[in-house]
N, C-alpha and C positions, 0 to 999 in steps of 0.2 A: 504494500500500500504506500501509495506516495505519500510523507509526514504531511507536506504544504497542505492535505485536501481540509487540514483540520487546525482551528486557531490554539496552537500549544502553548501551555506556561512554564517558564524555567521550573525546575523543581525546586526549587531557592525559594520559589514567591508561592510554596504551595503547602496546605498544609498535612501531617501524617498521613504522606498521599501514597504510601507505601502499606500500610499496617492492611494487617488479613483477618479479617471477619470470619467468624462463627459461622457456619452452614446451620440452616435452620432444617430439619428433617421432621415429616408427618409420619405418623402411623396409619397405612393403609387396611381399611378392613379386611376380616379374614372373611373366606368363601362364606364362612358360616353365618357373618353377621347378617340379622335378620335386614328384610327390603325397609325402604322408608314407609315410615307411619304416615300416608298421603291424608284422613280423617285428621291427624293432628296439626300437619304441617297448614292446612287450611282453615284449623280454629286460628292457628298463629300469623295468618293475614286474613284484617278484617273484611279487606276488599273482597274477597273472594264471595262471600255472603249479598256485596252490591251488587255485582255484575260479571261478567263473562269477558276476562282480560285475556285481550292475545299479542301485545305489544311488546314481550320481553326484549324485542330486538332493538324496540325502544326505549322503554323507561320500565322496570318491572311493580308489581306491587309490591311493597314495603314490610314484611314481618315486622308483629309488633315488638318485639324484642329489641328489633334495630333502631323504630323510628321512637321507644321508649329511651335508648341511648343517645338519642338527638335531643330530647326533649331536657333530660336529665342537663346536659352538656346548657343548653339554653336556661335551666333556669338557674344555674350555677355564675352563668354572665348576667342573669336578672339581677342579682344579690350582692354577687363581689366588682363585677364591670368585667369587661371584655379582658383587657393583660392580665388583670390580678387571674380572671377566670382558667386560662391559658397556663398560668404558674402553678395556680392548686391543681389543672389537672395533668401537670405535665409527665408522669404514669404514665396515663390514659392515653394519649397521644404517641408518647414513644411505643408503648407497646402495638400500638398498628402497623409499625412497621416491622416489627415481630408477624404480626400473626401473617402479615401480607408474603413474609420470607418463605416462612411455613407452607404460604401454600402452593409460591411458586417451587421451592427447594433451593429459596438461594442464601444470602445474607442480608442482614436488617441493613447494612449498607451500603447496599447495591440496588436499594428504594428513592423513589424521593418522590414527597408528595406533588400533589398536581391537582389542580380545581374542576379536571377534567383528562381524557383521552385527546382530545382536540390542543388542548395548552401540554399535554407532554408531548405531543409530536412536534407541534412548533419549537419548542425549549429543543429538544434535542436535530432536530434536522438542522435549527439553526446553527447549531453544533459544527455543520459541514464547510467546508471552505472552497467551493467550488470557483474553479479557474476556465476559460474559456474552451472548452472542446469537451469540457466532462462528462460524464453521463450517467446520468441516474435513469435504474431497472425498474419500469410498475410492470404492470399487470393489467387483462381487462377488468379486474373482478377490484382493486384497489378504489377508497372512497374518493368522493370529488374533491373531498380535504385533502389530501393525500397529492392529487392532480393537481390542483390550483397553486399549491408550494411549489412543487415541481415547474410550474409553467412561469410560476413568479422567478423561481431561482433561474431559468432560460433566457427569463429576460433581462434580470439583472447581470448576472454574472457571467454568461455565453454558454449554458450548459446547456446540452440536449436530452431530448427523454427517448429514451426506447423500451418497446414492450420484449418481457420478456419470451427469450426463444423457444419453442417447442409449445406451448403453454394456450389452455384456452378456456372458457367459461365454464369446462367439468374440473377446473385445478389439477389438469394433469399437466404434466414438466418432463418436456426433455433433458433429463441430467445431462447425458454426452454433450448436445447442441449448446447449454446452459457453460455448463464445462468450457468446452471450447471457446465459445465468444470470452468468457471470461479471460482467460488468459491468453489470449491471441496478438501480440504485442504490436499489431498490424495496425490494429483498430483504435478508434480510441479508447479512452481508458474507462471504467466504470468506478466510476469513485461512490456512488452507493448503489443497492439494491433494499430494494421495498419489497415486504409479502403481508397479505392480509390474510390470517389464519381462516376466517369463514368472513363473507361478505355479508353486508346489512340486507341483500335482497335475495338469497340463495340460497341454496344449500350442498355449496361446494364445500370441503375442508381441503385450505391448498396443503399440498406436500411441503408443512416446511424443513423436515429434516433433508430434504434433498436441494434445498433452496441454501440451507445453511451450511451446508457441507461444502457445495460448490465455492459460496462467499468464502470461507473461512479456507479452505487449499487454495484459491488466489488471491486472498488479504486485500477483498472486498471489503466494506462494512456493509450489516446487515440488520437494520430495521425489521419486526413484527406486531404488526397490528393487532390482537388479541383483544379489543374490547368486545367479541359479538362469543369469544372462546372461554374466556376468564369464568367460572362461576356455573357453565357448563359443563365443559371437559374436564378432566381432569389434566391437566395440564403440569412440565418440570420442565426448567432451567438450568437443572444439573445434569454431569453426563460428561463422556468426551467429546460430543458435538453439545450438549445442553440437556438432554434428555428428551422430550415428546414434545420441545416448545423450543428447540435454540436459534439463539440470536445474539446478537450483543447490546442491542436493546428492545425493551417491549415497552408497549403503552395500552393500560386498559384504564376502563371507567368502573364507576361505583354502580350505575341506575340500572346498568343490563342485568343481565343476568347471576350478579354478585347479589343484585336486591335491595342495592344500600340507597339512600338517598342520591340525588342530583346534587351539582355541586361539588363532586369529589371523583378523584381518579389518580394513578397513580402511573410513572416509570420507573421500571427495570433498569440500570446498565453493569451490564457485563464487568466486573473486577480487572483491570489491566487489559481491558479488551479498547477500541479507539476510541470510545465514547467517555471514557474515564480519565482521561487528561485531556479530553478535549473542552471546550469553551462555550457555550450560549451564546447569542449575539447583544444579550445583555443580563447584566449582573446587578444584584441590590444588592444591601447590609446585610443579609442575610444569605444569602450565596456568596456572598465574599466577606473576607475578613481583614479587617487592619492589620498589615505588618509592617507601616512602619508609622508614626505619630509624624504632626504637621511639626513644624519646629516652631520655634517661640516666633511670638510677635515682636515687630520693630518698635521703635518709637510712636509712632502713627497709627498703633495697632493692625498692622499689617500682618498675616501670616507668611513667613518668610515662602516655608517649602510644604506645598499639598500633602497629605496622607496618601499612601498609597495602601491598595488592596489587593488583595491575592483571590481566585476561587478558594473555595473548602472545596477540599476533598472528595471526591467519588463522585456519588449517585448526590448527593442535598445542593450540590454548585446549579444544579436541575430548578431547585425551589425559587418560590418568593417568598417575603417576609409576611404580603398581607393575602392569606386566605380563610375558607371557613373552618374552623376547629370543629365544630358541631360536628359538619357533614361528614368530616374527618375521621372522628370517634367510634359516629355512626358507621361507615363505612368498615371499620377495623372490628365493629358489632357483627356485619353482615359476613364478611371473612368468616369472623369464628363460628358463626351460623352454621355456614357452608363447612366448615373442617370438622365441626362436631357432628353432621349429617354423613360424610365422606363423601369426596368427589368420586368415587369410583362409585360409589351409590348414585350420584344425582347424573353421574354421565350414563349408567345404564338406564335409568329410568327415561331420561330426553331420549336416547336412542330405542327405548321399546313403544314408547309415545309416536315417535316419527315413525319406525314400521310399520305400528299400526293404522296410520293416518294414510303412508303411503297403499297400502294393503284396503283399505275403507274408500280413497278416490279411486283404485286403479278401479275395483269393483263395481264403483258405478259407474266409470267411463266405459265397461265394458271390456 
C-alpha cells in the first residue's frame, strides 16, 4: 500500500499508539441450548402489541429493557445536568464499548463511538488520502452514501471509481479476476475497496471473506459496511483474515437490527491495520490531545506559540466530543440484549423466518 494514500502522524505526536488491547471473546451456545423464547421476546417490545413492524432494515422496534436504559441515562441528566451526568455515569459508557468488543470478537479499542453508521463512514473514509488516478472499488449492491463520497472524493481529488470485477446483484465475486486487477501494476492503483455485507434493498450477503482476503495479499484497505448485518448475523473480526466479518474497518448503527435506539452507531478499526495511524479530515478536543502547552504571554498578553495537538490513539481519534450519551448507553443495552439471547440463536431464527417466507411466496407464485 502506498503510505501517501493516508494523512500519517509522526509517532512522536501520538499517543500509547502502540499498546495491545485485551480480545474480548463471547461464549457461543451449545447445540443444546434451548431456541428463543419468541412469546417472551415480544412481551419485551411493547410495539409488537401496536402493530405489524416490518422495517428492521430501517429503524427496528425498541425492547423495553433498552429504551428503559435510555430513559434511566435521561433522567440522571434531569437531576445532575448533562457533564456532571456523563461523569457519574462514566461505567456505563465505557462498558459499551466492552460489550460492542464482545460481540464483534475484537478489542474495546478498536471501537469508537459514532452518532450513526452514516458519520463512521465519513470519519473514516475521510481517513483516505487520495491523489489523482486512485481508485476506489464499490459494488452495484453499495449504499448511495457510500457513492456520493466516492463521486465527491472524484471530484475533488482526481480519483476514479470502479465497480468491482466479477461481481453482481447475487454478491457473487470473482476472486481470480478481483485478484488480478488488484495487483496488476499496469493499472492504476486501488487505494481503497468498499463491500456492503447485505444491502438495505436485498437479500444478497456479499462474500466478504473473499473481498478481504484479496485486499489484505495486495495491501488494499478494506472498508465493511455491516449496519443491515450487525444484530442479525452472527458476525467476528477475529481470525487470520478476521473471522466471518474481516476488514480493517467496519461501520454499523444502533436502530437496525441491534434494536437500540437512533442516534447511535459505532466503528471498528483494525489494531495496526491502515486505518489506525491514519487521520480524519478533522479532529476536536477530544480526538486529539495537547502535547504541547501554548507558551507564556508577552507583555501585551499575546500568546507567544499555539498549543499543539496530537490524535489519540487507535479506534476514539474516530470520535467527537459532542454526542448522545443516552442513545449510547442505550445502544450498549441493546448489545447485551442480543449477546445474552446469542447470535447464533437470533441468526438461525432470521434464516428459518426467510425460508419460510421464501417457501410461503414461491407457493403462491406457483
Amino acid at each position: 500500500m502506498n503510505p501517501t494514500a493516508f494523512c500519517l502522524v509522526p509517532a512522536a505526536l501520538t499517543h500509547s499508539h502502540s499498546r495491545n488491547f485485551p480480545l474480548q471473546k463471547r461464549t457461543r451456545p451449545s447445540m443444546s441450548t434451548p431456541p428463543l423464547d419468541i412469546p417472551a421476546l415480544r412481551r419485551d417490545t411493547p410495539g409488537c402489541a401496536a402493530t405489524l413492524h416490518l422495517n428492521n432494515a430501517g429503524s427496528s422496534l425498541t425492547p423495553a429493557p433498552v429504551h428503559a436504559a435510555r430513559l434511566a441515562y435521561l433522567d440522571t441528566e434531569l437531576i445532575l445536568g448533562g457533564y456532571e451526568a456523563a461523569d457519574a455515569e462514566a461505567g456505563a459508557i465505557a462498558a459499551v464499548y466492552d460489550s460492542i468488543a464482545r460481540l464483534l470478537g475484537c478489542s474495546p479499542g478498536e471501537i469508537a463511538a459514532c452518532e450513526s453508521a452514516t458519520r463512521a463512514w465519513q470519519a473514516v473514509f475521510s481517513a483516505v488520502r487520495f491523489t489523482p488516478g486512485d481508485v476506489i472499488m464499490l459494488s452495484e449492491i453499495d449504499y448511495g452514501t457510500t457513492w456520493a463520497s466516492a463521486q465527491l472524493a472524484a471530484t475533488l481529488f482526481g480519483a476514479a471509481i470502479e465497480l468491482l470485477p466479477g461481481t453482481n446483484l447475487h454478491g457473487n465475486i470473482d476472486s481470480a479476476a478481483l485478484a488480478a486487477r488488484l495487483n496488476d501494476p499496469t493499472l492504476p492503483r486501488v487505494a481503497l475497496l468498499v463491500g456492503t455485507h447485505v444491502p438495505t434493498n436485498g437479500g444478497v450477503v456479499q462474500d466478504v471473506e473473499t473481498l478481504a482476503r484479496c485486499a489484505r495479499t495486495a495491501g488494499v484497505p478494506f472498508i465493511l459496511d455491516a449496519c443491515q448485518t450487525v444484530g442479525q448475523l452472527d458476525l467476528s473480526v477475529a481470525g487470520e483474515y478476521g473471522g466471518n466479518a474481516p476488514c480493517d474497518a467496519l461501520i454499523a448503527t444502533s436502530r437496525k437490527y441491534l434494536r437500540g435506539p437512533r442516534g447511535a452507531g459505532f466503528l471498528y478499526v483494525r489494531e495496526h491495520g491502515p486505518f489506525w495511524h491514519a487521520v480524519p479530515a478533522t479532529l476536536d478536543v477530544w480526538s486529539a490531545a495537547m502535547v504541547e502547552e501554548p507558551t507564556c504571554e508577552d507583555d501585551r498578553g499575546a500568546v507567544l506559540e499555539s498549543p499543539r495537538y496530537a490524535p489519540k490513539a487507535g479506534a476514539r481519534r474516530y470520535e467527537v466530543y459532542e454526542r448522545d450519551y443516552g442513545a449510547w448507553v442505550a445502544l450498549g443495552a441493546a448489545v447485551d440484549y442480543a449477546l445474552n439471547l446469542g447470535l447464533p440463536r437470533i441468526e438461525a431464527r432470521v434464516k428459518e423466518l426467510a425460508k419460510r417466507l421464501r417457501g410461503a411466496v414461491a407457493a403462491r407464485l406457483g
